[in-house]
C-alpha positions in Angstrom: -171.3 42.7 -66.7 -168.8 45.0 -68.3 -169.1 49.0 -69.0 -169.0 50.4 -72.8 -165.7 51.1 -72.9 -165.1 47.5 -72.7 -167.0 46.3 -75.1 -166.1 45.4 -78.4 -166.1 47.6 -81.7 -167.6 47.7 -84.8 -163.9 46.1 -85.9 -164.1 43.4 -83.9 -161.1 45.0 -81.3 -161.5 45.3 -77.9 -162.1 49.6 -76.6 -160.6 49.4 -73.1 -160.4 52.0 -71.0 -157.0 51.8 -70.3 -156.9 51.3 -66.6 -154.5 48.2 -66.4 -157.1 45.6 -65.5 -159.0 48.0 -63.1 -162.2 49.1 -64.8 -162.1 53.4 -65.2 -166.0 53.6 -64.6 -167.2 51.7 -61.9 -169.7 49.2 -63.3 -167.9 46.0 -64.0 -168.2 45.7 -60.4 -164.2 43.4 -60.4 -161.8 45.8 -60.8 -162.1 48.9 -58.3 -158.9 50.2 -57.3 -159.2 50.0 -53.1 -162.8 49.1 -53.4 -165.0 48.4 -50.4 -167.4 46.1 -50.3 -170.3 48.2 -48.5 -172.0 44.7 -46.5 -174.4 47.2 -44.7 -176.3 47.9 -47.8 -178.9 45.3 -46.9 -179.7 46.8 -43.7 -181.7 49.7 -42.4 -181.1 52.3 -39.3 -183.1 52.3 -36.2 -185.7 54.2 -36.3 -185.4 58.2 -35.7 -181.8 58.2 -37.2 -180.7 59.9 -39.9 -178.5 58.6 -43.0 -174.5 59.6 -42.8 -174.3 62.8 -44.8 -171.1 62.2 -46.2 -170.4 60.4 -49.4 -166.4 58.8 -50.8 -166.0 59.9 -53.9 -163.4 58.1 -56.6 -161.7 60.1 -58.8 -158.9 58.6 -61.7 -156.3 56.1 -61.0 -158.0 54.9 -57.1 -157.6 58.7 -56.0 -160.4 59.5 -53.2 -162.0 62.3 -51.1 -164.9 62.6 -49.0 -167.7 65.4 -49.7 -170.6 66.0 -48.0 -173.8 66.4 -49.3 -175.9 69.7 -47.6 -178.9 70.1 -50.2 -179.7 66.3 -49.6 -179.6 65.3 -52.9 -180.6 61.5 -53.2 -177.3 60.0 -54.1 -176.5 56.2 -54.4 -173.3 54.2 -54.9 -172.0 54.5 -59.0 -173.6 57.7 -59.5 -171.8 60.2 -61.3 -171.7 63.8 -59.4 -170.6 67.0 -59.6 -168.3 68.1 -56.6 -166.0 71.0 -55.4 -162.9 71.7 -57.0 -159.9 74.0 -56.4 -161.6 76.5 -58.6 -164.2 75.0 -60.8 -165.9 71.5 -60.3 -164.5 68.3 -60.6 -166.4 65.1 -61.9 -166.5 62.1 -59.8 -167.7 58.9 -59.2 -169.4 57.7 -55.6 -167.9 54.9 -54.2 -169.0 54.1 -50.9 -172.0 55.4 -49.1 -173.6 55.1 -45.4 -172.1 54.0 -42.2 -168.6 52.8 -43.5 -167.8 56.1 -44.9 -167.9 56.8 -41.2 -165.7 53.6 -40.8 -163.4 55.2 -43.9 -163.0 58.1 -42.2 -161.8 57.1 -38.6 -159.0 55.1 -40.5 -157.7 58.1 -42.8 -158.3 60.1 -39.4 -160.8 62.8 -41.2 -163.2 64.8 -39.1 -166.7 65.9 -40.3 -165.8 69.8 -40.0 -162.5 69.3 -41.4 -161.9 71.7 -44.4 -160.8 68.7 -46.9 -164.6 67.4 -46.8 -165.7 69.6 -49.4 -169.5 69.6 -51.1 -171.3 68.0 -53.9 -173.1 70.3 -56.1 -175.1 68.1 -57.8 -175.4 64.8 -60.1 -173.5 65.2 -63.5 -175.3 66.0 -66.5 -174.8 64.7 -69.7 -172.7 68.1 -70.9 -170.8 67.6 -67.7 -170.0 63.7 -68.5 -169.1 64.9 -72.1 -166.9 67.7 -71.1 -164.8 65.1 -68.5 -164.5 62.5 -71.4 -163.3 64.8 -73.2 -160.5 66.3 -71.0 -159.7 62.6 -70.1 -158.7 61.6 -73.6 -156.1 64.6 -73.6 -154.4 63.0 -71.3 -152.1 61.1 -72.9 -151.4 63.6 -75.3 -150.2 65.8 -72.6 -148.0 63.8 -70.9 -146.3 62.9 -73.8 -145.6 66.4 -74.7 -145.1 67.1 -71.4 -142.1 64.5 -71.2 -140.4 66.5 -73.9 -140.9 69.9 -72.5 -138.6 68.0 -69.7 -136.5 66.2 -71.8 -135.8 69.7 -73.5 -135.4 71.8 -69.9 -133.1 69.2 -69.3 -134.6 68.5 -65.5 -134.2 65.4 -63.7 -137.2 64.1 -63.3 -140.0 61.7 -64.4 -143.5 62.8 -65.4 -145.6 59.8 -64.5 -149.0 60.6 -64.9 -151.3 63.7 -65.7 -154.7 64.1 -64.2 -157.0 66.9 -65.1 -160.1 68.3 -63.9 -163.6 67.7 -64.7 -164.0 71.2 -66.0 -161.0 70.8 -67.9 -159.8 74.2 -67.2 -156.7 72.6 -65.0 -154.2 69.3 -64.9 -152.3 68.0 -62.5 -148.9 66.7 -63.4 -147.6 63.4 -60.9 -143.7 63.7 -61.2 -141.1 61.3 -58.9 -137.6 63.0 -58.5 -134.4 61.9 -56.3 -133.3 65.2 -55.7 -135.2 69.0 -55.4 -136.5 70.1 -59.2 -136.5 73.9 -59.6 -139.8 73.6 -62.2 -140.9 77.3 -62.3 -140.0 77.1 -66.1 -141.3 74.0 -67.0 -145.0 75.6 -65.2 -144.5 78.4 -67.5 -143.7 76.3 -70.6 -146.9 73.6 -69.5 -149.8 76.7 -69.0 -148.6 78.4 -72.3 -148.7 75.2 -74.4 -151.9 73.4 -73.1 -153.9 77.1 -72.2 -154.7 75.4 -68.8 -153.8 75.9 -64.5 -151.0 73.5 -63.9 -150.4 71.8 -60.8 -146.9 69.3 -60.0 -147.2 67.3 -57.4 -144.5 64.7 -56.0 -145.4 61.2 -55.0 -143.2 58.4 -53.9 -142.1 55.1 -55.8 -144.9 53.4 -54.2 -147.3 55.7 -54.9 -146.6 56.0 -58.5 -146.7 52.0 -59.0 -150.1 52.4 -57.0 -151.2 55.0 -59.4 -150.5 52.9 -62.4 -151.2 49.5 -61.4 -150.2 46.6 -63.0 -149.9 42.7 -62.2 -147.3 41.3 -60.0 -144.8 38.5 -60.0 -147.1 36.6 -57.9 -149.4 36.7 -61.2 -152.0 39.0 -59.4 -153.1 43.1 -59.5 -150.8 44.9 -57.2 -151.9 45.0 -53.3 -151.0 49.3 -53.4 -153.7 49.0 -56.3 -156.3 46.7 -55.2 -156.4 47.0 -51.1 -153.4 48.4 -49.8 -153.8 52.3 -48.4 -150.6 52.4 -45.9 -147.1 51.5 -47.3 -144.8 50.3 -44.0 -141.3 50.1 -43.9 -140.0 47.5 -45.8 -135.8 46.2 -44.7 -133.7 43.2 -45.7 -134.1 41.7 -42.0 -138.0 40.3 -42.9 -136.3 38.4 -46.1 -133.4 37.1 -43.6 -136.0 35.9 -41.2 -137.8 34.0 -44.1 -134.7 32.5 -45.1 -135.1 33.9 -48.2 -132.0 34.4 -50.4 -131.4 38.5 -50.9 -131.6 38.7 -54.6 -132.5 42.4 -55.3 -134.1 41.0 -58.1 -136.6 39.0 -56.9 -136.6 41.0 -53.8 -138.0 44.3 -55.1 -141.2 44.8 -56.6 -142.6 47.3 -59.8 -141.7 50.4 -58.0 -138.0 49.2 -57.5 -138.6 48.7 -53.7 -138.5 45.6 -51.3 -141.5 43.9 -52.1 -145.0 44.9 -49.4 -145.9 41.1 -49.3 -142.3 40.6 -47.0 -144.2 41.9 -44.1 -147.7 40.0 -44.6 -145.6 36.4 -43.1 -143.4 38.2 -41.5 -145.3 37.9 -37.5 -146.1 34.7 -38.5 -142.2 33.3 -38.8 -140.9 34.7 -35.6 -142.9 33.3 -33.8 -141.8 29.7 -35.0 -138.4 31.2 -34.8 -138.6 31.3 -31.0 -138.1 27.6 -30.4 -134.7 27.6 -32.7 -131.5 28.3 -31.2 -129.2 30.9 -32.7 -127.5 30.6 -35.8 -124.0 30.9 -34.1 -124.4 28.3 -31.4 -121.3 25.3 -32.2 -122.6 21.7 -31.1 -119.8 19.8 -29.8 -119.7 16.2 -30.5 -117.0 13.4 -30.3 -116.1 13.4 -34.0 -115.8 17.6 -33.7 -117.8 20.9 -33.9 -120.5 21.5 -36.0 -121.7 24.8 -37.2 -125.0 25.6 -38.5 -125.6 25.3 -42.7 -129.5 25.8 -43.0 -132.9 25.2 -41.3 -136.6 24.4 -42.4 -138.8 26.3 -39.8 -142.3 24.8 -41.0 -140.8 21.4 -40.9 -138.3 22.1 -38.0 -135.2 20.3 -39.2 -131.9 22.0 -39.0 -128.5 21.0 -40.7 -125.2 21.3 -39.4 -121.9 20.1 -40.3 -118.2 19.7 -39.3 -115.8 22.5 -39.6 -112.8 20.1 -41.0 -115.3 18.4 -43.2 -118.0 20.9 -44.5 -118.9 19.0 -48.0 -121.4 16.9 -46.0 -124.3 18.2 -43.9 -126.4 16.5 -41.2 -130.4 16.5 -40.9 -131.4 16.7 -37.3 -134.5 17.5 -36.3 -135.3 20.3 -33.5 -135.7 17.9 -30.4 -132.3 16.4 -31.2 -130.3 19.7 -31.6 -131.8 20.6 -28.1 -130.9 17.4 -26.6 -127.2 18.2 -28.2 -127.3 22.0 -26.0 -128.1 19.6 -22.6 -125.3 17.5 -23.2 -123.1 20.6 -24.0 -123.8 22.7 -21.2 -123.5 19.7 -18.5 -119.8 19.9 -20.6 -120.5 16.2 -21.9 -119.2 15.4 -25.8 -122.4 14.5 -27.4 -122.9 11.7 -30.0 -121.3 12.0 -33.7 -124.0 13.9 -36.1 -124.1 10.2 -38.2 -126.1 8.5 -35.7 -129.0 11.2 -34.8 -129.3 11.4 -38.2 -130.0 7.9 -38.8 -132.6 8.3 -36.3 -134.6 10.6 -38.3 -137.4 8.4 -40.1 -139.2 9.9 -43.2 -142.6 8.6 -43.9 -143.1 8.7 -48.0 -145.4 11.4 -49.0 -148.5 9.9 -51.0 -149.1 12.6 -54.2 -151.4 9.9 -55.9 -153.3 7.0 -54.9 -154.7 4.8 -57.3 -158.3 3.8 -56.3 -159.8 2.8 -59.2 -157.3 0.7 -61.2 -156.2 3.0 -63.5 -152.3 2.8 -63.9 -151.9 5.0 -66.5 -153.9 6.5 -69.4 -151.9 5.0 -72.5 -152.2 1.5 -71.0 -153.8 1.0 -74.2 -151.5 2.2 -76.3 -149.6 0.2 -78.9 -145.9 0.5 -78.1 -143.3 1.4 -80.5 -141.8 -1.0 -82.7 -137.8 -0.8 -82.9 -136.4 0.6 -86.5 -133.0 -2.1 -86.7 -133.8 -3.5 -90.0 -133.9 0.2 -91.9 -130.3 1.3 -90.0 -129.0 -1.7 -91.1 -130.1 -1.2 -94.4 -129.3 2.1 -94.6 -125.8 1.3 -93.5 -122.7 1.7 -96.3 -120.9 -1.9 -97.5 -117.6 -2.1 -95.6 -115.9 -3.5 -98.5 -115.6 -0.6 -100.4 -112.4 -0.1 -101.8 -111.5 3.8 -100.7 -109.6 4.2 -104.4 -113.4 3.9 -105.8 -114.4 7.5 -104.1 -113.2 9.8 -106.4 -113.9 7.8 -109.7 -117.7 7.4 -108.4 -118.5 10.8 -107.8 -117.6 12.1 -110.9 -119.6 9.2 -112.6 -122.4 10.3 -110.4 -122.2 13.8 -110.9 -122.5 13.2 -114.9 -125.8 13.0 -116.5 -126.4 9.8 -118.7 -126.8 10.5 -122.3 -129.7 9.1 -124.3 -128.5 6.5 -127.2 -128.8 8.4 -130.2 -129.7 6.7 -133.7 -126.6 7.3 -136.2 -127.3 9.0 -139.5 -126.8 7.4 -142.8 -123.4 8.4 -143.8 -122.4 9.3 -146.9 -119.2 8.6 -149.3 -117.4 11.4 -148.6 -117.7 12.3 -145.2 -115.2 10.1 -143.5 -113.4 13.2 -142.0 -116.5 14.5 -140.2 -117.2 11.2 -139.1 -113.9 10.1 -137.8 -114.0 13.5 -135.9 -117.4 13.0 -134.3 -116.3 9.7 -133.1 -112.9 10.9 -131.7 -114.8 13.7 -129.7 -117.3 11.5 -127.9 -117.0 10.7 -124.6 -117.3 7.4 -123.1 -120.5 6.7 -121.1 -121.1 6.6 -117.2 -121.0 3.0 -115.6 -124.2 1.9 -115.0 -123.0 0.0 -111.9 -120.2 2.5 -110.4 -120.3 0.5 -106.9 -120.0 -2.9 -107.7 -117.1 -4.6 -107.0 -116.4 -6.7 -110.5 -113.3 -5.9 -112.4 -113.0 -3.2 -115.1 -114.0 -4.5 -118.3 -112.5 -2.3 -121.2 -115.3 -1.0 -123.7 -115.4 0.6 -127.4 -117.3 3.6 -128.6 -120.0 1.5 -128.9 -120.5 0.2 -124.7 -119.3 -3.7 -126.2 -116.3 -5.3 -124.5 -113.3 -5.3 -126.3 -112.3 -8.4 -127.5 -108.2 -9.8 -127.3 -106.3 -8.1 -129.4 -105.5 -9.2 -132.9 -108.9 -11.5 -132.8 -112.3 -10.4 -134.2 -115.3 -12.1 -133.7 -117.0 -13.6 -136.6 -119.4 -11.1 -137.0 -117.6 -8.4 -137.2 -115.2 -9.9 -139.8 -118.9 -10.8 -141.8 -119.4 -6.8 -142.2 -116.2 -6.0 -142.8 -115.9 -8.0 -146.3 -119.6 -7.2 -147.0 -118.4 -3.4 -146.8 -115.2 -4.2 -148.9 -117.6 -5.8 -151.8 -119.5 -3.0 -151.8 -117.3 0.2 -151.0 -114.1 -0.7 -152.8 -113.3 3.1 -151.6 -114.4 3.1 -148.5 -113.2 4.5 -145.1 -109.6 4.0 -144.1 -110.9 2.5 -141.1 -112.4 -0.5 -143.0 -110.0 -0.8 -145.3 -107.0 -4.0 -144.1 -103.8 -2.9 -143.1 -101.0 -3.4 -146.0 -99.2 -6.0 -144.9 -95.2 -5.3 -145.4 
């Protein structure tokens, strides 16, 4: 089930409540920041004892207090309550009820007459729910005027996140700094530009990522978000124990840090350390020392190799590299590193067995057929003549004409003619790439014939045009014969 400001809009686009995957009111019942799962709910008290007074109350961004409830109101887990603020009231959200608070409590080491336990005045009515949804969506306004109230004081510090009250009459301001901030100003400059009570407070690297939230490398919500309460000290020895390589930047988490999952294992490895010998310890063999290169602690195999020939290693497994100490210590040269390695048999590790049959599942599949024929095809001849290159292209390159029908001409225009017929230009080859010798062609795309010969044709038309042009065109007319 998810809360309303999940749901979707009348757009079609998602609200959110802008938590980072942690739901803001309480009722998706997945995404609590440090939520406990109260697995006393089911059951009742003895008889004659009286319910645990005190309630855990949530506030923004996993932020919790305990308040006690004096006028007994009847008050169950997800209820939304008025409770004591610095001045004003405060809206909140119960989190955790019954005998666990008591539980809760004992861990944080908070007593029942302690002056943090403050009181609930009463369950939030709807003015009071409006009046916190209403401060909560200046928020973000805030801090990004905030930011540039620092920016222009020129302070060096980060604002992270801004909080305000369920009255709305005062904000807190979350800031991380390396170094002391003299911020008198910047309180000055905040109360006169927002009308409201400004309080800074500092929190650490860790605190701020646990503010925030967000998803880790490990592709899950952040353990400071989720579960997490106490941050321990975090050094580069739990990552050399692990045999992990000290990359800063897989190292460190969000919050620039050494990761808080180095510790979870950490218990866990040295113990199975305690059977290794130490790194430094030299096995002395016939063919030379050996130094230590690596180990597997799970799998307990080391590997050593030879000071004068370090480009090869040597698996050996635990057992063996104890057996090598022995020999060493009664002062006797043990084996070379070649034969305990040899020793070592591997038994194949089964990912997949096939128990019904199946092979694989495009069995069935038609294979490929092999292309040859087309690249052969598509290959060039090797008998082209290279001379051929240059000629071709430009005959390529030049569009084909269209025959054109040639107009009737008349007696007098032999000078237009003969001009027209000197200016054409001869037509592309219709088979540039063939190999056949040039044949030498007219105007007219006909073979030439042998000089001083004409076929008998052509002799027919020119006496037919003599008979009937006696003035004809120069061109038709016989040379005079000297």
């Amino acid at each position: 089930m998810s809360c309303s400001s999940c749901s979707t809009g009348k757009n079609g686009v998602p609200n959110g409540c802008k938590s980072n995957g942690n739901c803001a009111t309480g009722t998706c019942g997945s995404g609590n920041k440090l939520a406990v799962f109260d697995w006393l709910s089911n059951m009742t008290l003895p008889s004659g004892e009286a319910p645990f007074n005190i309630f855990e109350v949530r506030f923004k961004n996993g932020r919790k207090h305990f308040y006690k409830n004096p006028e007994n109101i009847t008050i169950t887990m997800g209820d939304v309550v008025a409770v004591e603020g610095s001045s004003g009231h405060d809206i909140g959200i119960v989190s955790l009820a019954g005998e666990l608070v008591k539980v809760q409590m004992k861990k944080r080491k908070v007593t029942a007459d302690s002056e943090d336990v403050k009181k609930i005045y009463r369950k939030a009515s709807q003015k009071d729910i409006d009046v916190w949804h209403t401060a909560r969506d200046r928020e973000q306004e805030t801090q990004r005027k905030g930011r540039e109230i620092i920016s222009r004081l020129g302070l060096k510090m980060k604002l992270s996140d801004v909080e305000y009250q369920g009255d709305g009459t005062k904000a807190t301001f979350y800031y991380t700094a390396d170094e002391r901030v003299d911020f008198r100003q910047l309180i000055r400059d905040l109360a006169g530009a927002f009308s409201i009570r400004v309080e800074m407070r500092q929190v650490g690297m860790r605190q701020e990522a646990a503010r925030l939230g967000g998803v880790g490398s490990c592709g899950r919500e952040l353990c400071c978000s989720t579960w997490l309460t106490d941050f321990r000290k975090v050094n580069t020895a739990a990552a050399r124990y692990q045999q992990l390589s000290l990359n800063p930047l897989k190292l460190a988490g969000q919050c620039g840090k050494l990761k808080c999952c180095l510790n979870f294992e950490l218990d866990t490895y040295l113990d199975a350390l305690k059977s290794f010998p130490k790194q430094d310890k030299i096995l002395k063999t016939e063919k030379g020392d050996a130094v230590f290169v690596k180990m597997d602690i799970f799998k307990k195999l080391v590997w050593y190799t030879y000071k004068n020939e370090s480009f090869k290693w040597f698996k050996l497994s635990l057992d063996q590299v104890h057996e090598i100490i022995e020999l060493n210590k009664n002062n006797e040269l043990a084996l070379p590193l070649d034969e305990y390695e040899s020793e070592i048999t591997e038994e194949p590790v089964v990912d997949f067995e096939n128990v019904v049959g199946q092979d694989s599942l495009t069995r069935f599949d038609t294979p490929k057929k092999p292309r040859r024929n087309n690249r052969r095809k598509s290959r060039k001849p090797a008998n082209r003549k290279p001379e051929n290159k240059s000629t071709d292209a430009k005959t390529e390159k030049k569009p084909q004409r269209k025959p054109q029908r040639k107009p009737v001409k008349a007696e007098g225009d032999t000078k237009t003619d003969k001009k027209r017929v000197d200016n054409r230009k001869p037509r592309p080859k219709k088979n540039p790439r063939s190999n056949n010798p040039k044949v030498e062609r007219n105007s007219d795309n006909k073979p030439n014939q042998e000089k001083g010969k004409k076929p008998n044709n052509q002799r027919r038309r020119n006496n037919n045009q003599k008979k009937r042009n006696p003035n004809g065109n120069k061109n038709t007319e016989p040379k005079n014969e000297k």
